[in-house]
C-alpha positions in Angstrom: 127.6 17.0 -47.9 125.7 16.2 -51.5 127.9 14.1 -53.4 128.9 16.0 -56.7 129.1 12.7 -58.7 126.0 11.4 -60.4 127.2 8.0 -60.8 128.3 7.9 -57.1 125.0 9.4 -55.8 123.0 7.4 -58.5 124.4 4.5 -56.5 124.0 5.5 -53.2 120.1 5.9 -53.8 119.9 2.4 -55.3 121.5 0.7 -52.4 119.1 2.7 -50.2 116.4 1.6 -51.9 117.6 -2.0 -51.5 118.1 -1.2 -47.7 114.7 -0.4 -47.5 115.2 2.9 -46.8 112.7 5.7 -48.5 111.0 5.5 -52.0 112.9 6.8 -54.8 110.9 9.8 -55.2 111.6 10.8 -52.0 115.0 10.2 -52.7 115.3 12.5 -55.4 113.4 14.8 -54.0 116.1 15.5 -52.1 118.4 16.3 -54.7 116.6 18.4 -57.0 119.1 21.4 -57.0 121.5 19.0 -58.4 123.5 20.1 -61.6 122.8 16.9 -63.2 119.5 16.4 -61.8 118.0 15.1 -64.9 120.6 12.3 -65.6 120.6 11.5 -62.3 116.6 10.9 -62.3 117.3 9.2 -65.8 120.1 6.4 -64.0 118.3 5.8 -61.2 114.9 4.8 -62.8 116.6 2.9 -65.4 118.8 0.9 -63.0 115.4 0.1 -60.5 113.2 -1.0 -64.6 116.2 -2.9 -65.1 117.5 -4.3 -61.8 117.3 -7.6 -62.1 119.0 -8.2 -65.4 121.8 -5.8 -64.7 122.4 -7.7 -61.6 122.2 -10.7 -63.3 124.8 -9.2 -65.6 127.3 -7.9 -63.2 127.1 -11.2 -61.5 128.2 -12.9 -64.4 131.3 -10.6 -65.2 132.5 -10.8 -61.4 135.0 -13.2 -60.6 133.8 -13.5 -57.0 130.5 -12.1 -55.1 131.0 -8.2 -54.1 131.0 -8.4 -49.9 128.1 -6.8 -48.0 129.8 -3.8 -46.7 130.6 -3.3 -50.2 127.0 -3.3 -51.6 127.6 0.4 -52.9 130.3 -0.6 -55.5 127.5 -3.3 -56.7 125.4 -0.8 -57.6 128.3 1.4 -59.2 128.5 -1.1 -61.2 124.5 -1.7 -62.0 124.4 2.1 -62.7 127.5 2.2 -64.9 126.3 -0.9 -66.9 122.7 0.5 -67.4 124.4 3.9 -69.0 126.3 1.6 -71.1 123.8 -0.5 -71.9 120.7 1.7 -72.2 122.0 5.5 -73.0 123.4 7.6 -75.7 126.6 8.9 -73.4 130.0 8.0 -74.5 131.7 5.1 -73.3 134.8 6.6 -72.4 132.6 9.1 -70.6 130.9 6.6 -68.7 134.1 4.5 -67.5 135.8 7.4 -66.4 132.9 9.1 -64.7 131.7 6.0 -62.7 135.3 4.6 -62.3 135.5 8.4 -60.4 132.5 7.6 -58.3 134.6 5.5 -56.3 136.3 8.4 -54.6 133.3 9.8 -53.4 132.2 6.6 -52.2 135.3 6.4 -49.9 136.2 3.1 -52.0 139.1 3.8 -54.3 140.1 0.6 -53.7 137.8 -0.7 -56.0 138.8 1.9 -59.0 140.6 -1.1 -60.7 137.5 -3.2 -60.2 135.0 -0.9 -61.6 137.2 -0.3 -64.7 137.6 -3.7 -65.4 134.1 -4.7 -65.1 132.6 -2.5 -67.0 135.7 -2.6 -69.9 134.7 -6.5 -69.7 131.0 -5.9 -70.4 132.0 -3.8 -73.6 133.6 -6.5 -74.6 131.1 -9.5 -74.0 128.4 -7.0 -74.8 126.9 -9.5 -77.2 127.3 -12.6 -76.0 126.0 -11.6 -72.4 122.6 -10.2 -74.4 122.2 -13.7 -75.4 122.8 -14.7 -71.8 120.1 -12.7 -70.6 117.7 -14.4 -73.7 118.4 -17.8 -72.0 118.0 -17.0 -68.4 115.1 -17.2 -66.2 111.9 -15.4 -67.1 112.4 -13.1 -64.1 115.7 -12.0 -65.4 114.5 -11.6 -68.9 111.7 -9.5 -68.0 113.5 -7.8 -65.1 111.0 -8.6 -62.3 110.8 -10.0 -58.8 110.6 -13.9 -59.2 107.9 -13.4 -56.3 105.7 -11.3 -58.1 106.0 -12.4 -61.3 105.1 -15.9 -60.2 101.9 -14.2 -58.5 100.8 -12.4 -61.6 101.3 -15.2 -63.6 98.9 -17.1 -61.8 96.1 -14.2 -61.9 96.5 -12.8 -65.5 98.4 -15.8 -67.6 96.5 -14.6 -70.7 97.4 -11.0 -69.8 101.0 -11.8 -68.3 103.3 -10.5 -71.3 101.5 -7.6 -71.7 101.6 -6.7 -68.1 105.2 -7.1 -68.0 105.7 -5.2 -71.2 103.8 -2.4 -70.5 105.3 -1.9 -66.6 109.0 -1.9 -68.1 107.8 1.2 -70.6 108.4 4.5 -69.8 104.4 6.2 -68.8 103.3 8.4 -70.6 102.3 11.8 -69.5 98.8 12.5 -69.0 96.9 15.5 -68.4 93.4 16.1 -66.9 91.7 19.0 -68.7 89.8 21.4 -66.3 86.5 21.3 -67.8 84.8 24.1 -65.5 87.5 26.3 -67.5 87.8 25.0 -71.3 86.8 22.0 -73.0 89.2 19.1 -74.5 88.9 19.9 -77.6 89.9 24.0 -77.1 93.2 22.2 -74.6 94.3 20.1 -77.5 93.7 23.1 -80.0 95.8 25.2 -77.6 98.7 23.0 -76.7 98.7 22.2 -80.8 99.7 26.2 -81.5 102.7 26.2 -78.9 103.5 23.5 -80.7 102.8 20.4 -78.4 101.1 17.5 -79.8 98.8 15.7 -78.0 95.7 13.0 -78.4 92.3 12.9 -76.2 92.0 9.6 -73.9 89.7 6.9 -74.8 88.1 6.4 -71.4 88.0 9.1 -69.8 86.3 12.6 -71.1 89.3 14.6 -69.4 92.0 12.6 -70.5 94.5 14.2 -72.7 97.7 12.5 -73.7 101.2 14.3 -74.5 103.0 13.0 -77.6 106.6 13.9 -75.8 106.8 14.5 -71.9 107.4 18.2 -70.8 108.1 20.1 -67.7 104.5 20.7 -66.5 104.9 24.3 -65.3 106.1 24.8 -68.9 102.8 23.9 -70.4 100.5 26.6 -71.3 96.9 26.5 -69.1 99.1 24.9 -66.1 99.5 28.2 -64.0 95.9 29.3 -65.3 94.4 26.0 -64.1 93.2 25.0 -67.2 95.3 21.1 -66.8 96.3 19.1 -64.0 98.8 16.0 -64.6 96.6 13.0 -63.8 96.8 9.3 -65.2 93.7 8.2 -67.4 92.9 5.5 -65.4 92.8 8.0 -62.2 90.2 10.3 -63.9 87.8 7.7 -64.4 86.6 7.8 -60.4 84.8 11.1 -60.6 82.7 9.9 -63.5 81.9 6.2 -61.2 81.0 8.3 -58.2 78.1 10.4 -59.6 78.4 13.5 -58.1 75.2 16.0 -57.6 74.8 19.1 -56.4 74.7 19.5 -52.6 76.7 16.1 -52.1 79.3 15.9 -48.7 82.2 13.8 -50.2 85.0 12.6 -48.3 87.8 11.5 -50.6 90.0 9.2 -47.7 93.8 8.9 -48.5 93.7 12.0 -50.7 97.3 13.0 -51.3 98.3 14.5 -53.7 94.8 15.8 -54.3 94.5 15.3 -58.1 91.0 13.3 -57.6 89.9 15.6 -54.6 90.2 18.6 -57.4 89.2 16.5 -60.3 86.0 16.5 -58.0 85.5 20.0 -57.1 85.7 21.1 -60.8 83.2 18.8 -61.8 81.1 19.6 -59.6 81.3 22.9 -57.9 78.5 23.3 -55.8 79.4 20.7 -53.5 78.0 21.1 -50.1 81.4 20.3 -48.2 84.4 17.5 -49.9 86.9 16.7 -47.1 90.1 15.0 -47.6 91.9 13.2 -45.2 95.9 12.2 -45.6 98.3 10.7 -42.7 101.3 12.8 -44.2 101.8 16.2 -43.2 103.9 17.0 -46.7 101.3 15.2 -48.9 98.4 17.3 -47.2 100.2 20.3 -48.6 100.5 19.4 -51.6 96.9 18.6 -51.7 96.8 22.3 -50.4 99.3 23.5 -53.7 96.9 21.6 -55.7 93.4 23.0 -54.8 95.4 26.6 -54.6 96.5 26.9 -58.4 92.9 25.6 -59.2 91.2 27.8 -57.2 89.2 25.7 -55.5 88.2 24.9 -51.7 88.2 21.5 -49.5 88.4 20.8 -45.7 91.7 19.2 -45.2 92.5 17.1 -42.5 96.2 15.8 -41.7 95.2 12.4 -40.0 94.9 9.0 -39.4 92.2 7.9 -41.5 91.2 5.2 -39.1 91.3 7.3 -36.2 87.6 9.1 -36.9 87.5 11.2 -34.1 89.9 12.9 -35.5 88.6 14.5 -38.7 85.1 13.5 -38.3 82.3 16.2 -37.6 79.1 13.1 -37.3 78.1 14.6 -40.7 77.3 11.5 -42.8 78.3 11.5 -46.3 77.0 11.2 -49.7 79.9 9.6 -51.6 83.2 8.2 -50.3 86.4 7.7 -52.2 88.5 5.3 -50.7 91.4 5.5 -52.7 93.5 2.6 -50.5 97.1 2.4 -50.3 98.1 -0.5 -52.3 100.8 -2.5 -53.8 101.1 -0.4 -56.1 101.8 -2.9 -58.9 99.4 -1.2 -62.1 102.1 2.1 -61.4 105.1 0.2 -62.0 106.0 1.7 -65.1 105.9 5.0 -63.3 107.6 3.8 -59.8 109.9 1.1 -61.2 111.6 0.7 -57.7 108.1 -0.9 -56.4 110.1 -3.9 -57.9 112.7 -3.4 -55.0 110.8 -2.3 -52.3 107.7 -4.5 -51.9 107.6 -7.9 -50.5 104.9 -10.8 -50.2 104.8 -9.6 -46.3 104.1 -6.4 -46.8 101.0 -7.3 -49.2 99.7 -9.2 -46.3 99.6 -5.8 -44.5 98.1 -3.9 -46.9 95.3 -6.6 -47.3 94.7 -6.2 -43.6 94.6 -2.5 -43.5 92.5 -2.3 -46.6 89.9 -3.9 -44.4 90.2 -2.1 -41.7 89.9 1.3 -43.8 86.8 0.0 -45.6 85.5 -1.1 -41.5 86.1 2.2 -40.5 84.3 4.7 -43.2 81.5 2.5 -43.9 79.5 4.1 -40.8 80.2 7.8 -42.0 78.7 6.9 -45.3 74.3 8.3 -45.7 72.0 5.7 -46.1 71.4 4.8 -50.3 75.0 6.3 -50.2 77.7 5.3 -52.8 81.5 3.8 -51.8 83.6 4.0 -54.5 86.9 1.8 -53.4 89.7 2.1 -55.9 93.2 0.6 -55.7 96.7 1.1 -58.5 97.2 -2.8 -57.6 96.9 -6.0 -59.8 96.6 -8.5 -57.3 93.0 -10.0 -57.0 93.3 -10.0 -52.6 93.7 -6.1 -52.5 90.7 -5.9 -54.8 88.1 -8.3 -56.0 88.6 -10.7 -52.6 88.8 -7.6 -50.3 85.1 -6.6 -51.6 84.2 -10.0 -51.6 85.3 -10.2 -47.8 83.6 -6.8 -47.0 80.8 -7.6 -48.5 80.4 -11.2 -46.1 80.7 -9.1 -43.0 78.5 -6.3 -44.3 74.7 -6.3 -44.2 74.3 -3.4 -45.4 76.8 -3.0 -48.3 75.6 -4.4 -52.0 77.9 -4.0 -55.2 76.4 -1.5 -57.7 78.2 -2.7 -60.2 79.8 -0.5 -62.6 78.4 0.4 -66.1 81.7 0.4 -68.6 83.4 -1.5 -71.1 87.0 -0.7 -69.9 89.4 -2.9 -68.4 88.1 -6.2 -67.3 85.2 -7.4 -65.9 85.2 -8.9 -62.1 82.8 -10.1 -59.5 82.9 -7.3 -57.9 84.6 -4.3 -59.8 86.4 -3.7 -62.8 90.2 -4.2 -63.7 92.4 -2.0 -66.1 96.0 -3.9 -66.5 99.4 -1.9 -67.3 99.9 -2.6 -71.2 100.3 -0.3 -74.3 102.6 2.2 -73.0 100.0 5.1 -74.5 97.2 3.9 -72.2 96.1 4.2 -68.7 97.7 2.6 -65.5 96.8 -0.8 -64.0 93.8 0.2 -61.4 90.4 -1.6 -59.9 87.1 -0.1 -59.2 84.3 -1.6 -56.8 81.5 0.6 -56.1 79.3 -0.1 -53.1 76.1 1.4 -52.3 74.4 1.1 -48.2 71.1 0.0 -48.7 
């Protein structure tokens, strides 16, 4: 049964979360038929951007450590402080609403504890502010100690900014469909129903959205003229070079915004494939290419298993778009703050490898590899390249030709900052001699 309570479903999603259970998109997917879907969305990313200093928060008003079994009423109370803390709804409001969760949670035992908690942090709000300005830096900036040591030690020059920019809220980017109308015409268009919006500095698709809006409520979206892609996504088609009568295979494609970012650049593709483990992703690659208009071979597999979606056709270009830490998206999946671990980068690293291993043979002789990660850490990037390259003859960096991001040995870096700006991603582009 769907709990009817925001606050109390709010809560049970965060405690899932730090279960381990799902992502929170998947979560809310879930739940997108609920009344209050939009406060519900609004809770549960704020409490995952600013875990770590509400719990540091509820910690200090409770008299004693919540018990294990009890974890859910924790997260009441993260979600109740971060409404109080962070959003325009009335107090009263709040208090009674989250001091109600506690029924659906089957814990009305803990109504008197809830109420007092949060009626407590009303009344130290200040003086628990100045708490937070003393505590340790991965309070302050609400991050995993973990990670934030690890970035610190890659990007110390760049390590305020990074942490700024992944506690923003993204902005919303749009790729214009340039085989339909041009940037400038997009812009002109959105500007008459009355959306403002600014072309990207990078990429020559980019468009940025003032204010955030419902996508299917933007004019051109059900025409195909836009797509919602971040900047720093859209740069890959320009890095890969397309040409007429190319094969591509974009590996890891979901959700298909670079696979069609592709086929409208270039339409006279001889044959794109895109491969994706996950049946539901594949189909939303297949929504995708569908509004657009557009054709690919899709393949639900196992990347790594080749006899599976391979035909022996070598390819031109190859996108290997790798699943990643996923630290540059932060700011758009705040709950990567929860859910990853220093043992799951280890396993990323390793399966990296063994994706760049297993497509290098499909790949045409004089043939480019463009490998492109959402991470910030230097071992799912620069070092794996480096490591590819030491076991591979035949692979030689092409370098990449831009004045973007930063400069590495072997690719290029964007980092999450200014909150109107692309995401945190890396480049390498390989070419088989």
């Amino acid at each position: 049964m769907q709990q009817e309570n925001v606050r109390a479903l709010a809560a049970t999603i965060l405690k899932r979360l730090l279960d381990g259970s799902g992502s929170l998109s998947f979560h809310l997917a879930r739940h997108k038929e609920h009344k209050d879907y939009s406060l519900l969305q609004e809770i549960c990313f704020g409490s995952c951007r600013s875990y770590y200093a509400l719990e540091f928060l509820v910690d200090e008003l409770l008299d004693k450590p919540v018990k294990k079994k009890d974890g859910d009423i924790k997260c009441l109370l993260i979600v109740g402080i971060y409404q109080l803390k962070e959003l325009s709804i009335p107090d009263h409001a709040v208090l009674n609403e989250t001091v109600s969760a506690t029924q659906e949670l089957n814990k009305t035992w803990a109504k008197a504890l809830v109420n007092a908690i949060l009626r407590n942090y009303l009344r130290q709000k200040e003086s628990l502010g100045k708490s937070i300005e003393t505590a340790p830096d991965n309070i302050q900036h609400s991050f995993p100690d973990w990670l934030l040591q690890r970035l610190n030690s890659v990007w110390p020059g760049q390590l305020k900014d990074i942490l700024a920019g992944s506690n923003q809220r993204p902005p919303m980017t749009l790729r214009v469909n340039q085989d339909k109308t041009s940037r400038a015409d997009l812009i002109e268009s959105l500007a008459e129903n009355h959306i403002k919006a600014n072309a990207g500095e990078l990429a020559k698709t980019a468009i940025y959205l003032d204010k955030p809006k419902t996508v299917t409520e933007i004019p051109g979206f059900q025409q195909g003229l836009l797509s919602v892609q971040d900047e720093a996504s859209q740069l890959a088609v320009e890095l890969l070079r397309l040409q007429s009568g190319h094969r591509v295979l974009d590996a890891c494609a979901a959700p298909g915004g670079k696979t069609c970012h592709m086929l409208e650049s270039e339409c006279s593709l001889t044959r794109l494939v895109a491969v994706d483990l996950v049946p539901d992703r594949v189909e939303r690659i297949r929504e995708n290419l569908s509004r657009l208009s557009l054709q690919a071979v899709l393949h639900c597999a196992d990347i790594l298993d080749r006899d599976s979606w391979w035909d022996r056709e070598l390819f031109d270009r190859i996108l290997v778009d790798a699943p990643c830490s996923a630290t540059g998206v932060i700011r758009r999946h705040p709950d990567i703050k929860l859910l990853r671990s220093k043992q799951e980068i280890q396993k990323l690293v390793l399966l990296q490898g063994q994706i760049l291993e297993t497509l290098w043979p499909c790949l045409e002789k004089n043939g480019l590899l463009l490998y492109a990660t959402c991470s910030l850490l230097p071992e799912e990037n620069d070092q794996q390249i480096e490591r590819f390259l030491q076991s591979t003859d035949s692979a030689k960096y092409e370098g990449i030709a831009a004045d973007w991001g930063v400069e590495c040995r072997y690719g290029r870096q964007l980092l999450t900052g200014a909150c109107e700006g692309p995401d945190g991603f890396f480049y390498s582009l390989l070419r088989k001699s």
